[in-house]
C-alpha positions in Angstrom: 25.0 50.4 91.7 28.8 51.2 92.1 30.6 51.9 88.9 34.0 51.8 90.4 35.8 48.9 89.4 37.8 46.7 92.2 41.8 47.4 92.0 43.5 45.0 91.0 45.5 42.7 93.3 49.0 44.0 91.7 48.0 47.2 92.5 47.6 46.6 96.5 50.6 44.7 96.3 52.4 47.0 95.1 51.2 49.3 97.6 52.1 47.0 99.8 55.4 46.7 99.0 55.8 50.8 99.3 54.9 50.9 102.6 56.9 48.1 103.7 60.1 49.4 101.7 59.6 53.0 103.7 59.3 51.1 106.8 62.7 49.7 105.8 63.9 53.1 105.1 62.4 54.7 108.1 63.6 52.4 111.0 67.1 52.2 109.6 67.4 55.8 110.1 65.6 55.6 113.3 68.6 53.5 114.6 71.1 56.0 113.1 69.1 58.5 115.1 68.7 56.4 118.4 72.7 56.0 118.5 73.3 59.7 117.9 71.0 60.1 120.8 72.8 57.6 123.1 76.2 56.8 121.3 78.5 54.2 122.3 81.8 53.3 120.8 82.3 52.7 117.2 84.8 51.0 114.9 84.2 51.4 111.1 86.4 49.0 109.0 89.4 50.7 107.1 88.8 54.0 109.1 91.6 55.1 112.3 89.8 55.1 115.9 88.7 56.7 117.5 85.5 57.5 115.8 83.7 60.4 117.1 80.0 60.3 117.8 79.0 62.4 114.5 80.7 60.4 112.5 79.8 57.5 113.0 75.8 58.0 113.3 75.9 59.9 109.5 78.0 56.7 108.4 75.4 54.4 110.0 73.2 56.3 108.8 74.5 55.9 105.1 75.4 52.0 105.1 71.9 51.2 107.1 70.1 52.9 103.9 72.1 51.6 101.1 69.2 49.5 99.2 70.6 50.9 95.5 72.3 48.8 92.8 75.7 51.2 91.5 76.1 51.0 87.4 78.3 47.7 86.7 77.2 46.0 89.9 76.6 42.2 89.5 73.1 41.7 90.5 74.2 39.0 92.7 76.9 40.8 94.8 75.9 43.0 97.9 77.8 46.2 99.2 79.6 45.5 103.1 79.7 47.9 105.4 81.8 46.4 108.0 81.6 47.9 112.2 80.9 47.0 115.3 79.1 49.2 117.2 78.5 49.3 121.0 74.6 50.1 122.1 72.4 50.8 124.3 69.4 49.0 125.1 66.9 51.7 123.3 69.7 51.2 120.1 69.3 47.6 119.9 65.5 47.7 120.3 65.9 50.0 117.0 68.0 47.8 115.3 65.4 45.0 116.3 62.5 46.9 114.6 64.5 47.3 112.0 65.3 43.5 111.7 61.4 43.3 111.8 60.7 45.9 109.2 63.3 43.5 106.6 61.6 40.3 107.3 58.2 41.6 106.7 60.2 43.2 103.0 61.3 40.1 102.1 57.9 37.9 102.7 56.3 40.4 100.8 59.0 40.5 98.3 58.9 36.4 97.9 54.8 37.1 97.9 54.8 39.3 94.4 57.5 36.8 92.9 54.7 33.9 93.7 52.0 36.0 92.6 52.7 38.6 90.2 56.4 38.6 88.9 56.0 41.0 86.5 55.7 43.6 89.1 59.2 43.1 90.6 60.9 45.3 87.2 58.3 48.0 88.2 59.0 48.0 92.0 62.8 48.9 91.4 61.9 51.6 89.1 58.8 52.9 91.4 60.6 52.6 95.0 63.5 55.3 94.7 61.4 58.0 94.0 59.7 57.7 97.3 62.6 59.0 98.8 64.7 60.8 96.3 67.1 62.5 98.9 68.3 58.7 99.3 69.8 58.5 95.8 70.6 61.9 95.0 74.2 61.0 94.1 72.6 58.3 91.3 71.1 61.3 89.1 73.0 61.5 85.4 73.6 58.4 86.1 70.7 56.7 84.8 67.6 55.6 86.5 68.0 54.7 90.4 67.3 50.8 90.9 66.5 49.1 94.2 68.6 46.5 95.1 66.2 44.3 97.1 68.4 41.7 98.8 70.3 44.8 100.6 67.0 46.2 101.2 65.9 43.3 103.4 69.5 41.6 104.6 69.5 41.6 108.5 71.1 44.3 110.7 73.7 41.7 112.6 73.3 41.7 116.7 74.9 40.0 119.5 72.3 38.6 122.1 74.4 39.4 125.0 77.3 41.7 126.0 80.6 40.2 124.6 84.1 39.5 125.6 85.7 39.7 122.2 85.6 39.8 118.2 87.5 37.9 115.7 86.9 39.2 112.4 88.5 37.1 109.2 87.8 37.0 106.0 86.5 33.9 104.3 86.9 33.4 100.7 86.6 29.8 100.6 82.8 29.4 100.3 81.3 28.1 97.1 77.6 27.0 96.8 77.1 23.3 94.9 74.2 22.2 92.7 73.7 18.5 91.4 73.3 18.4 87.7 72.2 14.9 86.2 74.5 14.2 82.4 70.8 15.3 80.7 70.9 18.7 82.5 74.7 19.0 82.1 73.9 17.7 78.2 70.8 20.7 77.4 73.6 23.6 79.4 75.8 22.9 76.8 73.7 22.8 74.0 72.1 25.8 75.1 75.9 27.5 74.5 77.1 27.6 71.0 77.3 23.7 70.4 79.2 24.5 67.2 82.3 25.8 69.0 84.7 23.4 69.5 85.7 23.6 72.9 81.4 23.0 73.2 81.9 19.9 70.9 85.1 18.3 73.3 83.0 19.0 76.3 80.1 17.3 74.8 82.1 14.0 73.7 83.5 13.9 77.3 80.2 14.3 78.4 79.1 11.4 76.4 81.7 8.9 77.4 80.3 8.5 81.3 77.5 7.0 82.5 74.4 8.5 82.1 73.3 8.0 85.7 76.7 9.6 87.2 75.7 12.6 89.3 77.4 15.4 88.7 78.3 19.3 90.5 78.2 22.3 89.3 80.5 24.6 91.5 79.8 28.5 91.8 83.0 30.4 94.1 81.2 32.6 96.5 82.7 36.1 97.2 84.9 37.0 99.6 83.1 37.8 102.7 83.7 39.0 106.7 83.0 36.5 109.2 82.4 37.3 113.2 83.7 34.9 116.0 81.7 36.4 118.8 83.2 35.5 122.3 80.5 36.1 125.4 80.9 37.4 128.4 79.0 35.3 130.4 77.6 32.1 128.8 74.2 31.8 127.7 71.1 30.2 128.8 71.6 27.5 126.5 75.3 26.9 127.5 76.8 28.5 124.5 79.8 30.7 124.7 80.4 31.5 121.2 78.7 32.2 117.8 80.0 32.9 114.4 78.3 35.1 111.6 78.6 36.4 108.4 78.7 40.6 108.7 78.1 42.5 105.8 76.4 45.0 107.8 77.9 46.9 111.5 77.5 44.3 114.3 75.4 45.9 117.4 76.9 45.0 120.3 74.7 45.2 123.8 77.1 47.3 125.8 75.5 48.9 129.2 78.9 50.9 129.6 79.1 52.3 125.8 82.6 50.5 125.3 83.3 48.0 122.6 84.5 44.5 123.5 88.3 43.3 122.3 88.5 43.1 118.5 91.0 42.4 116.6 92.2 44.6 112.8 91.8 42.2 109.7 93.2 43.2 106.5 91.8 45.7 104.4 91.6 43.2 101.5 90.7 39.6 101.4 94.0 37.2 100.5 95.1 36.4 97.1 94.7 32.3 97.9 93.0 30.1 99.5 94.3 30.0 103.3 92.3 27.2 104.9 93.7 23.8 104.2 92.0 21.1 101.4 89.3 19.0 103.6 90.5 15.2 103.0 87.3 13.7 102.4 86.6 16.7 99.7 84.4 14.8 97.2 85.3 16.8 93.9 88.0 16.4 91.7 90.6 19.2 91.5 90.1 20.4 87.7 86.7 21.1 86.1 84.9 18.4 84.4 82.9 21.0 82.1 84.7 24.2 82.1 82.1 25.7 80.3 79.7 24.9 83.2 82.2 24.8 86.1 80.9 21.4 86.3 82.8 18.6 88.5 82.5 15.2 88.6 82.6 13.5 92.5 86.0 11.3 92.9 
């Protein structure tokens, strides 16, 4: 009779999740080292062009592998590292086994948070030591912590050679939840209901109906969007795309040259720059402050 006790199902996860997160580690700098190989033209944002071949693979090398969280970082907000990069058909087969390598991260990832939670605190902690040249510049600083939405967030690519790119920023996006007045009531009981800017919001709160929906409004960063311009049209007809790109944009280039792009700012504006949408449904000042709760006009 065996003695040996099965391992535990966190345990191969876990295991799981190491190999997958040096997979992720391992084809990022395999496209690093498949541009350096065959580079094409490079623009880094904020940085004067041209940028020389050397450069620009140990600075795609860099924001390719940047999976740590930096002390003071909200959990919630992501590092950019904002390029376009012209590549060669062996480059943006890397890039696509990298893309691979991220998906298969983040189903495991989504996996353990279904299964076993409690092993997501002892994955950030575990994974940088598996490659401690990677956070070398984190030591003193406190323990090195995986940051796991940069770990798996998508390489961006262009599915055909383009003509042009207009970058812009956008910092108009906001993400809205529906709260009913019960779930808008217990959010601000859960605050100090004592306090009497609490109490106000509370009366007010009281005085509409209890089946009026309500939104709770969260202001999105500032972010880079991509309007990609094709060369030729695609199979489907389409002769543009837009995209978020908080990562270098790969652009299929046979000839190694970048297409027309434009320089945005090195800072997103002040104010809002796109115009109010008439049929916006919220009411200009906050309902619940507190909660950055609306109510719909």
């Amino acid at each position: 009779m065996n003695d040996a006790s099965p391992q535990h199902p966190e345990y191969r996860l876990l295991a799981e999740l190491e190999a997958a997160f040096d997979a992720v580690i391992e084809r990022a700098a395999a496209v690093a080292e498949a541009y350096a190989r065959a580079p094409g033209a490079c623009w880094i944002f904020g940085e004067p062009e041209p940028v020389s071949p050397e450069h620009a693979a140990a600075w795609l090398r860099r924001a390719l592998q940047d999976v740590w969280y930096q002390d003071g970082q909200d959990g919630r907000a992501t590092r950019a590292h904002i390029g376009l990069v012209a590549a060669s058909e062996v480059v943006m087969e890397a890039v696509a086994a990298a893309n691979t390598a991220k998906a298969e991260f983040a189903a495991l990832t989504a996996r353990i948070r279904d299964q076993a939670p409690a092993l997501i605190p002892e994955a950030k902690a575990v994974l940088p030591f598996r490659h401690p040249a990677l956070h070398d510049h984190l030591r003193g600083e406190g323990l090195a912590r995986v940051h796991l939405k940069q770990c798996w967030r998508a390489i961006p690519t262009s599915e055909a050679p383009l003509a042009r790119v207009r970058l812009a920023w956008y910092s108009s996006g906001r993400s809205i939840k529906k709260l009913t007045v019960q779930e808008a009531e217990q959010r601000l009981l859960a605050l100090d209901h004592e306090a009497p800017h609490i109490r106000i919001q509370l009366r007010k709160l009281a005085g509409i109906p209890s089946g009026e929906p309500l939104a709770q409004v969260q202001r999105q960063a500032p972010l880079m969007r991509a309007n990609l311009f094709y060369r030729e049209p695609l199979e489907d007809g389409r002769i543009r795309r837009a995209m978020n790109v908080a990562l270098p944009l790969f652009i299929p280039a046979p000839d190694g040259r970048l297409p027309d792009h434009n320089l945005p700012p090195l800072s997103p504006p002040e104010k809002r720059t796109r115009s109010r949408r008439r049929d916006e449904k919220l009411e200009d000042e906050p309902f619940l402050p507190s909660l950055r709760v609306y109510r719909y006009r």
